[in-house]
N, C-alpha and C positions, 0 to 999 in steps of 0.2 A: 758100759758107762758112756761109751761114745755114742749109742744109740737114743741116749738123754740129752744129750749135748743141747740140739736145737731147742727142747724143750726148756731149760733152764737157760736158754737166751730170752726164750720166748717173754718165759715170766718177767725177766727182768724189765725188758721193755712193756710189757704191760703194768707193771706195780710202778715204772717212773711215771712210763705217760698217765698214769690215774693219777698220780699225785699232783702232776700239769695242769690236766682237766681242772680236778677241783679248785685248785688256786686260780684258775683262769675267769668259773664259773663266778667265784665266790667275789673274788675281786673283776668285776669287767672295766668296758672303756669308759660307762659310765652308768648312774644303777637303770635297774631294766628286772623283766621278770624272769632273768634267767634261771633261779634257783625252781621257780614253779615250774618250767618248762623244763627242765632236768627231772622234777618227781614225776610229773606226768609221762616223761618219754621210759624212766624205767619200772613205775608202776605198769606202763602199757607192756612193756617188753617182758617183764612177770608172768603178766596173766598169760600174754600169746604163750610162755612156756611152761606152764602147767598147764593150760588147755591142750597142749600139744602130749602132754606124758600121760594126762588121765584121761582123757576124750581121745573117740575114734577121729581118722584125718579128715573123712568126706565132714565128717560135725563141726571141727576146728576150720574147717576152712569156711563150709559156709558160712558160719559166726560171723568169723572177723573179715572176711570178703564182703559179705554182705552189709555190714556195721562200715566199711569205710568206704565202699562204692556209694551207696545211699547219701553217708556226707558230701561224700564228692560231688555227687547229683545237686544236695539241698547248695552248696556252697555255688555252683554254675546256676542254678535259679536264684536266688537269695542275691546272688552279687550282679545279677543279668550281665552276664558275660556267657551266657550259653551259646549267643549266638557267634561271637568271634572267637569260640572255642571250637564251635562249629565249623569255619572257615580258615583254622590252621590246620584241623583235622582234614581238610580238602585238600589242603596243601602238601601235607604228609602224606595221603594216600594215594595223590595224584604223584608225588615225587616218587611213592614207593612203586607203582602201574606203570611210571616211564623206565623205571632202573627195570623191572620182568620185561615186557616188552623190549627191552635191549639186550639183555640177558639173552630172554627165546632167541633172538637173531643169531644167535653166536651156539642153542644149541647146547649148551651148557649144562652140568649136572643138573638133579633137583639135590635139594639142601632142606634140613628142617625149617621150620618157619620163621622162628627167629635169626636166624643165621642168616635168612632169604633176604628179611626186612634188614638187618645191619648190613647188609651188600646192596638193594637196593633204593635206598632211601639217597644216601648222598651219591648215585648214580644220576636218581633223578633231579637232585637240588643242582648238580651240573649243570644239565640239559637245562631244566628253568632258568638256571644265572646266565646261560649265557643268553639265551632268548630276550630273556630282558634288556639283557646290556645291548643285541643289537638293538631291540627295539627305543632306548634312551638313545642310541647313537643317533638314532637315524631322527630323533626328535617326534617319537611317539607314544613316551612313557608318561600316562597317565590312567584314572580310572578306567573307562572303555577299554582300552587297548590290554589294560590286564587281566579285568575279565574276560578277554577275547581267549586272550592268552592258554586263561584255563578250562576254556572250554573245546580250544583246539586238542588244546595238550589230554583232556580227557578221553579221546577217543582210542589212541592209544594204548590208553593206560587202563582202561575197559578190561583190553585184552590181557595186560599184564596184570589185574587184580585175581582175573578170574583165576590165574591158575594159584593166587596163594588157598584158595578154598583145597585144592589136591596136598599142600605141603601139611605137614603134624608137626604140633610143636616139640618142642625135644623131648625126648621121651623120659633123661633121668630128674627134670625138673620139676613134677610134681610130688617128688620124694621130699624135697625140700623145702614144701611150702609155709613152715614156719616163718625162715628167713625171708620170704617172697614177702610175707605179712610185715615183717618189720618195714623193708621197705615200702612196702603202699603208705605205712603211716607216713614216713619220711616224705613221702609224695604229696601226702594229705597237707604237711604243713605245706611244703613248696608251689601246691595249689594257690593256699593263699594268698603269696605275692604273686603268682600271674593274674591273678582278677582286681591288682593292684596298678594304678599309674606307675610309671618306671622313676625313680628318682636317683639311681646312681651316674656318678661324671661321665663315664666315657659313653656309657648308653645314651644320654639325654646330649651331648655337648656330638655326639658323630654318629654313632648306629643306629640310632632315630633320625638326628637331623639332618644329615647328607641325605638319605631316599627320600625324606620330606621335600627339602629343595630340589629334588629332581625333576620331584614329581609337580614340584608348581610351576618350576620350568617348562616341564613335557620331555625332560631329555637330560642330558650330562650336561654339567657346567662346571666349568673350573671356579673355586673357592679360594683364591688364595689370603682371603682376611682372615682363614685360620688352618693354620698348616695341617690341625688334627684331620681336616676333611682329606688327602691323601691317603690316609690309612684304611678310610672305608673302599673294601674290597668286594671279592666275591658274593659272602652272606649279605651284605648291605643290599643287594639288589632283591631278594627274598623277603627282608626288613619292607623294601621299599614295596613289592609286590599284598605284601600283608597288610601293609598303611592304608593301597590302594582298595583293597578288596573288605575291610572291618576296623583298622586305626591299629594302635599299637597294642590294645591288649591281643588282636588275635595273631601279633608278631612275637608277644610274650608267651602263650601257647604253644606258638608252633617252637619256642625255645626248651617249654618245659617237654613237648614231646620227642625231640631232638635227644635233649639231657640223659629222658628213661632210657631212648635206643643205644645211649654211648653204654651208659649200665649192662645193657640186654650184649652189647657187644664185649664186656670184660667176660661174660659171664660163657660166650661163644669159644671166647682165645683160650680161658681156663680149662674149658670143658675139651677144646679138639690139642690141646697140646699137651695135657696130660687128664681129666676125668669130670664129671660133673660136679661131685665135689668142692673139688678146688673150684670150679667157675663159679657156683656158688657162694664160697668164702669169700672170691676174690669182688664178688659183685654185692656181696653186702658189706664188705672192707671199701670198697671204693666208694660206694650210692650213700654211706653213712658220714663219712669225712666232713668235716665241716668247711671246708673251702668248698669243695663239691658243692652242698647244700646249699651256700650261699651263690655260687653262681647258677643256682635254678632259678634266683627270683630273679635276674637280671639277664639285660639281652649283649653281656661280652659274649665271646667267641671262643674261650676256653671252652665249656662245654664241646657243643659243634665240634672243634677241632677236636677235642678226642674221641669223638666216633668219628670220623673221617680217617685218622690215622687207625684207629680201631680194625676201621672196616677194608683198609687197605691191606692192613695184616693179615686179614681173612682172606680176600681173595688170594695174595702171596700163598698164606698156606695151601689152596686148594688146586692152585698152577705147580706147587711143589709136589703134590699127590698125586696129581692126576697127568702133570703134561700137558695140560691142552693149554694153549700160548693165549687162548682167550682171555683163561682167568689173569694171565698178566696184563693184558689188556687193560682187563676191569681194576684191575689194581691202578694201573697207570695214571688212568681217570680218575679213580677216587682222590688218587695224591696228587692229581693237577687241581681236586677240588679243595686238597686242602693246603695246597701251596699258595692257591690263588685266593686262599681265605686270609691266611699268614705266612709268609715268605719263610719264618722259622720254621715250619715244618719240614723241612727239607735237613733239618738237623736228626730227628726220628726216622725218616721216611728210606735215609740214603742209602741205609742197610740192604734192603731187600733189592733193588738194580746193582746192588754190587757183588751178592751172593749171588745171584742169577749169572753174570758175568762169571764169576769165578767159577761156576759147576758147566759154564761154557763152555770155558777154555777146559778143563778138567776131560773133559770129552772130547777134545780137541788132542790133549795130549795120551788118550787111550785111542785116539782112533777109533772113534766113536761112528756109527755109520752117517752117513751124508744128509737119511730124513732128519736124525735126533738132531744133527748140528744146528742144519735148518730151522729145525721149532726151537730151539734154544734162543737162538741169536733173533728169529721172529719175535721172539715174545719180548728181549730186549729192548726194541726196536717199536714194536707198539708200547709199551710200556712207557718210554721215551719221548715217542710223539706225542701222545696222548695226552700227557701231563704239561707239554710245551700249550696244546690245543686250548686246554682248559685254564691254564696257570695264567698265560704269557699276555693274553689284553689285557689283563688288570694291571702290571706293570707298565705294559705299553700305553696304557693312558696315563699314569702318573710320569711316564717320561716325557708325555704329549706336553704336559701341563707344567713341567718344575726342570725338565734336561737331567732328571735323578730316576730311574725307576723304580727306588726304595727311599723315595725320599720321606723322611730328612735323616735313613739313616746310608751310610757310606758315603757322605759327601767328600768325604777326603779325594776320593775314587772321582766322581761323577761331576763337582765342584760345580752345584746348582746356584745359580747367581738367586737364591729367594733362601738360604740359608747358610749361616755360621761357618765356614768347613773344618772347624775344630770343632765344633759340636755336634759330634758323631752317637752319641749315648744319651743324650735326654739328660735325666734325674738317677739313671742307674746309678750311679757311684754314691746316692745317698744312703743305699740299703745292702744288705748280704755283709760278708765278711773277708774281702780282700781272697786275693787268687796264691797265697802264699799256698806251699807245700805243705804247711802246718793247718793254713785254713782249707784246703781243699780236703785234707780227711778227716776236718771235725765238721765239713757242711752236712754230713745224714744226721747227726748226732742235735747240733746247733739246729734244723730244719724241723728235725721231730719236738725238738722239748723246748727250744727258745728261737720260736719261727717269731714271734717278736723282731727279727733281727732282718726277715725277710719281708718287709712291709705288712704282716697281719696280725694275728693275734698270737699269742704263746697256744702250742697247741693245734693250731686252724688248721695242719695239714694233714694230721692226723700221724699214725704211727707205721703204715705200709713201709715205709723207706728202710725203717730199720730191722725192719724181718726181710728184706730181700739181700739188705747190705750188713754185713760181708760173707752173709753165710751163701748164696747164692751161687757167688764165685766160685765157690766148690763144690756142692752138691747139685747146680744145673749144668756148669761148663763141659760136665761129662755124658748131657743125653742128648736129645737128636739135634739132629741141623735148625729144625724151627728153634725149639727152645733157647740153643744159643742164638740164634740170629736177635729172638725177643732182647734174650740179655745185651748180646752187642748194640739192638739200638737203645736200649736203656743207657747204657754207658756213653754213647755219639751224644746223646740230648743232654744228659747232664751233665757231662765236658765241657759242650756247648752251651746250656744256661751259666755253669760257672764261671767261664770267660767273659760272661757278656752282660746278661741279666739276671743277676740272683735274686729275682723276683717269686713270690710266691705263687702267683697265679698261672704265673709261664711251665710250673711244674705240673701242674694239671694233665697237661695233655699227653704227658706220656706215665700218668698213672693207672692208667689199664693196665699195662703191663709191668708195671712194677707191682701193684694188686697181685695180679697172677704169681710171679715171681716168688713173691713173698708168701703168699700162704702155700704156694706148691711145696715148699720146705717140712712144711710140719703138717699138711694132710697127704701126700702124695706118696705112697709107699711106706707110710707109717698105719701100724695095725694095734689089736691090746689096750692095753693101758696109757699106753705113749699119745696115741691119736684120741683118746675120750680127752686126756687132758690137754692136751692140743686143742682139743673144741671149745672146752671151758675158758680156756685163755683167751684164746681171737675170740668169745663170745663177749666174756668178760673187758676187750678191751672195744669190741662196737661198742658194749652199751656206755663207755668211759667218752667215749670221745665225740660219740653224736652229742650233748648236752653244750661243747664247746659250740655250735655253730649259732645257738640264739646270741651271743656275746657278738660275733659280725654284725648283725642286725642293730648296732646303737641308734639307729636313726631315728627310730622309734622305739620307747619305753617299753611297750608290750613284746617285741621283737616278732612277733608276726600276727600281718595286718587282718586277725578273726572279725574284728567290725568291720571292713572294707566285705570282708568276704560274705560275711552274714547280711548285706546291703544296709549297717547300721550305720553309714559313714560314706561320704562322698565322695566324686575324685577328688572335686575340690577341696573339701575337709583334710582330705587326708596328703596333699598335697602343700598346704598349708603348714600343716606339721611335720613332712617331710624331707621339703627341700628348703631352707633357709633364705629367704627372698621372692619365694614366690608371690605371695602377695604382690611386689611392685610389679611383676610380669602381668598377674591381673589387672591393677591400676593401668596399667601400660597401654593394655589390649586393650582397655577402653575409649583410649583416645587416638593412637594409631590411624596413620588410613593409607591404604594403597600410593606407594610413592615415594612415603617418607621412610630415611634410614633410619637407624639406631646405633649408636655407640656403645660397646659394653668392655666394661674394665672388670675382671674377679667374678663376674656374672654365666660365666660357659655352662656350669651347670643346670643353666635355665634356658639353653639353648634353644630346643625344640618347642619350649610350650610360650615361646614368643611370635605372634601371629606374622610382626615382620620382622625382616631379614636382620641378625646381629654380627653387628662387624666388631670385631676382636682382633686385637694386635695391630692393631690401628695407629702407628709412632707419629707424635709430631713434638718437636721439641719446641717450645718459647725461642729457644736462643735463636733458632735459623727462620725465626721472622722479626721487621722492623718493628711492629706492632703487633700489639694483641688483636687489633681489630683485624692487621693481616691474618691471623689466626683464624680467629673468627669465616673471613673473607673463604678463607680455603674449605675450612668446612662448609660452608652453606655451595659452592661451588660442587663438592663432590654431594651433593642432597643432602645431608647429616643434620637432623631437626631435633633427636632427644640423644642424650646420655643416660643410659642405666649402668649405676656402678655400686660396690657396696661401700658398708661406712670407711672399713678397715683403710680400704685405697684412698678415702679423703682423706686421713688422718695426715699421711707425710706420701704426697702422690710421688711417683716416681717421673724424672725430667723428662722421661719420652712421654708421660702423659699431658702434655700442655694444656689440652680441654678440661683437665682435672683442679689447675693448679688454683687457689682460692683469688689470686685478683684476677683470673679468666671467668673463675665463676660468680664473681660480687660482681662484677661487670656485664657478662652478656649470657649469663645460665640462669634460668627460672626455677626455683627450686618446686616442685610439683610435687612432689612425694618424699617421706622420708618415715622408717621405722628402726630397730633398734637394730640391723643389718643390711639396710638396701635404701638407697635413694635413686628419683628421677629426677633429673633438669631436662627444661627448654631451653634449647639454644634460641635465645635473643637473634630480633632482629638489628639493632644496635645497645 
């Protein structure tokens, strides 16, 4: 009976989260073609599995390899984006040629090929970040100087390509190219939105538009008219390298190829911490999710960050194997790349220099011989620096800029005179469920089936959490060192987001290894009967819970952009109906001209695709002038020629907005534009 056990969890959580799904489908945020894109995903997922039971595999695969490469092909012509698909592909190969080539130096195993690429890839997006960032420092980041960049950096990387042609891909993954097939479809839609303009907030208002202003700068420059620019880090320089080298779609490319290698990386940690298998389940349980899928069409940093941490894991494990203090090395780096991407990583990451430390000392108290203590405490020790090497300038220039190196958040600590020092949290406390002892062991439970509660959708995050928790605790805490270590920083990260940010997308990043976790339970040492039906269920609950991720997609009715892709539909068309205001950015950029500023109120989202510079958070209050024409006086002083704002802020402006307030604008604001969401004025000359 006890050997049912997991299995009759299993169902559970699959027959709730189906009945999730469906309510979520049926009723979305607003109507849209979700239900069509529900038949189509499990009509698809049908056929791949009877072609799979009645057909030979080399038949099933070239079928539907062939059926969705070709689209893939039509949709890169069709949407003429071939060519800045082509130019992140350069960038990812180039990043993958500098991480072998650093590797070779150090001498280092060989590795299957995928395992190569998830360890070399954000080795080399290191090396590039910081390249650029000196080259911004020093007041040289622009086109020329990045193409230079990658053509230095190719010579290199020459040497490190060549020897992926020696590596084999793993060898148990062409058993399981069923699932390999689900996922390419999954790929095929998320296609679609990279051959798409970016239209989400934080993409368009900082991960786009900070490397944009760098790069018309030629260099760094401090932003302080909008605090969000601080938080552009390490990947922003990448962003910005991609602007310079093809614009944003080939920075949205190089996101979606980023994305597939964090997948390629769950499916590594599964496969070397207990079987192929389980990396399998665990990589079509993860690549299926519906947050997942939605942050393939956009350029945040969840993605990224979980193959960074992914791929830090990896090299841990193979410094655990092997001894050789390199692979901590390479670890080190990898997690200075993703510290330096997001500072929260270091909630995931702190596991692995601490077991290391502890098998030190361990050695230390057996009287261990003198070489082993040595490469112990070595690998430490790089591991340590390395991550300072890589992490520590992105901080160090927000301390440059604000006296906070994580600003705006620990201002209590740091008491930066450019923000709040009570306002240490943002907007976190609008979402999650309070840190009560009651709510910290119903957040897997509330996360899986009423993620509603966690800013997205009911549903969005899918159902991994609760096949790893709380059966886990018991049946992993008792196998090797890695696999607890996976578990212990499963447990650090989500301690730490429930303390701090019970945000949904913050969980992302250490969903690889909660993936793993959770299907290791009910494929890993389960045989018979137990493990067929085991398959059915985690089969049964991918195809449940991909159909939730067209419901993210509200922004558009079709929820993924096939006329963009098919080039039946512009960027501008489709930009139009994407982002709410954009039109006045158009009007805008018609009349604009080098010189003059802009004032934006509710408008961030339109950040980027405004030709000049938008100043946001811009306070000036009526009351602390004599006159409105002082008003007036002070703007035309700092340059300030238009206002774009939306209707909503006219309605009842708020008192720091004074350029807003309607006898400042019956008075000296020209009204230029207005539709049924966005107006521009001219600020009057009297």
């Amino acid at each position: 009976m006890l050997r049912w056990l997991p299995t009759f969890w299993l169902g559970f959580v699959i027959v709730r989260y189906s009945r999730v799904s469906f309510r979520t489908v049926m009723m979305p945020y607003n109507p849209g073609s979700d239900v069509e894109w529900a038949i189509v995903w499990i009509a698809f997922a049908l056929a791949v599995i009877l072609s799979a039971a009645f057909l030979k595999r080399s038949l099933v695969n070239w079928i539907w390899f062939g059926l969705l490469g070709g689209l893939a092909l039509s949709t890169l012509v069709l949407s003429h984006t071939a060519l800045p698909a082509l130019i992140a592909l350069a960038v990812f190969v180039v990043s993958a040629g500098l991480g072998e080539f650093v590797l070779q130096r150090f001498r280092l195993d060989p590795t299957p090929l995928i395992e190569r690429l998830v360890l070399t890839v954000p080795i080399g997006i290191g090396c590039l970040a910081l390249s650029l960032l000196t080259l911004a420092w020093l007041g040289f980041f622009n086109v020329v100087t990045s193409c230079a960049l990658m053509f230095i950096f190719a010579w290199p990387a020459v040497s490190g390509i060549r020897s992926f042609l020696t590596f084999r891909v793993e060898t148990g993954l062409a058993l399981h190219s069923p699932a390999i097939i689900l996922c390419a479809y999954v790929f095929l839609l998320n296609l679609t939105w990279a051959t798409a303009p970016e239209i989400q907030y934080d993409a368009v208002n900082v991960h786009l538009a900070v490397p944009k202003l760098y790069l018309q700068n030629g260099g760094l420059i401090d932003l302080p008219y909008f605090w969000n620019s601080y938080m552009a880090h390490l990947l922003s320089m990448l962003y910005g390298l991609c602007l310079a080298l093809a614009g944003m779609q080939a920075a949205k490319f190089f996101v979606l190829g980023v994305g597939a290698l964090a997948a390629g990386g769950v499916y590594v940690i599964g496969r070397r911490l207990f079987n192929d298998e389980v990396g399998i389940w665990a990589l079509l349980l993860f690549y299926s999710t519906p947050l997942v899928i939605w942050s393939f069409s956009t350029m945040y940093l969840d993605l990224p960050q979980a193959l960074f941490i992914t791929s830090a894991a990896v090299a841990f494990l193979r410094w655990y194997e092997t001894s050789q203090w390199a692979w901590m090395a390479a670890s080190g780096w990898i997690s200075g790349v993703a510290v330096g991407n997001k500072v929260a990583a270091i909630a995931t990451l702190i596991v692995f220099p601490i077991i290391t430390a502890a098998l030190a000392c361990q050695q230390v108290f057996r009287q261990a011989g003198s070489e082993r203590l040595y490469t112990a405490f070595r690998a430490i020790a790089a591991y340590v620096l390395l991550l300072l090497v890589v992490a520590a300038p992105w901080y160090l220039l927000v301390y440059e800029y604000t006296g906070n190196p994580f600003f705006p958040l620990l201002n209590k600590v740091f008491r930066s005179p450019d923000w709040p020092a009570e306002n240490t949290s943002l907007d976190w406390k609008t979402f999650g469920m309070g840190t009560s002892v009651g709510s910290l062991l119903r957040i897997p439970f509330r996360l899986t089936w009423d993620s509603n509660r966690f800013a997205t959708a009911r549903g969005a995050v899918g159902f991994a959490l609760l096949l790893a928790f709380p059966l886990a605790l018991g049946y992993l805490w008792r196998g090797t060192l890695p696999q607890r270590a996976v578990l212990a920083a499963i447990g650090v990260h989500m301690t730490v987001w429930a303390f701090t940010a019970q945000y949904a997308r913050y969980y992302i990043s250490v969903l690889p290894f909660v993936a793993v976790a959770g299907c290791a339970i009910f494929i890993a040492g389960q045989s018979g009967r137990v493990l067929l039906l085991n398959r059915a269920l985690l089969l049964a609950g991918v195809l449940a819970q991909t159909p939730v991720a067209s419901v993210l997609f509200w922004n558009i009715p079709e929820r993924f952009p096939v006329d963009r892709a098919l080039g039946r539909e512009s960027d501008e068309g489709f930009l139009v109906r994407g982002i709410p205001g954009y039109t006045s950015v158009r009007f805008l950029n018609g009349l604009w001209k080098p010189g003059e500023k802009i004032l934006g109120v509710g408008v961030e989202q339109l950040r980027f695709y405004f030709e000049g510079p938008l100043y946001t958070q811009h306070y000036l209050n009526v009351a602390d002038f004599e006159t409105l024409a002082d008003l007036r006086t002070a703007l035309a002083k700092d340059g300030f020629v238009y206002i774009a704002t939306t209707r909503l802020a006219l309605e009842n402006p708020a008192p720091w907005f004074g350029y807003l307030q309607p006898e400042f604008l019956e008075r000296f604001g020209e009204r230029l534009y207005s539709d049924e969401w966005a107006a521009v004025f001219r600020i009057r000359g009297r």
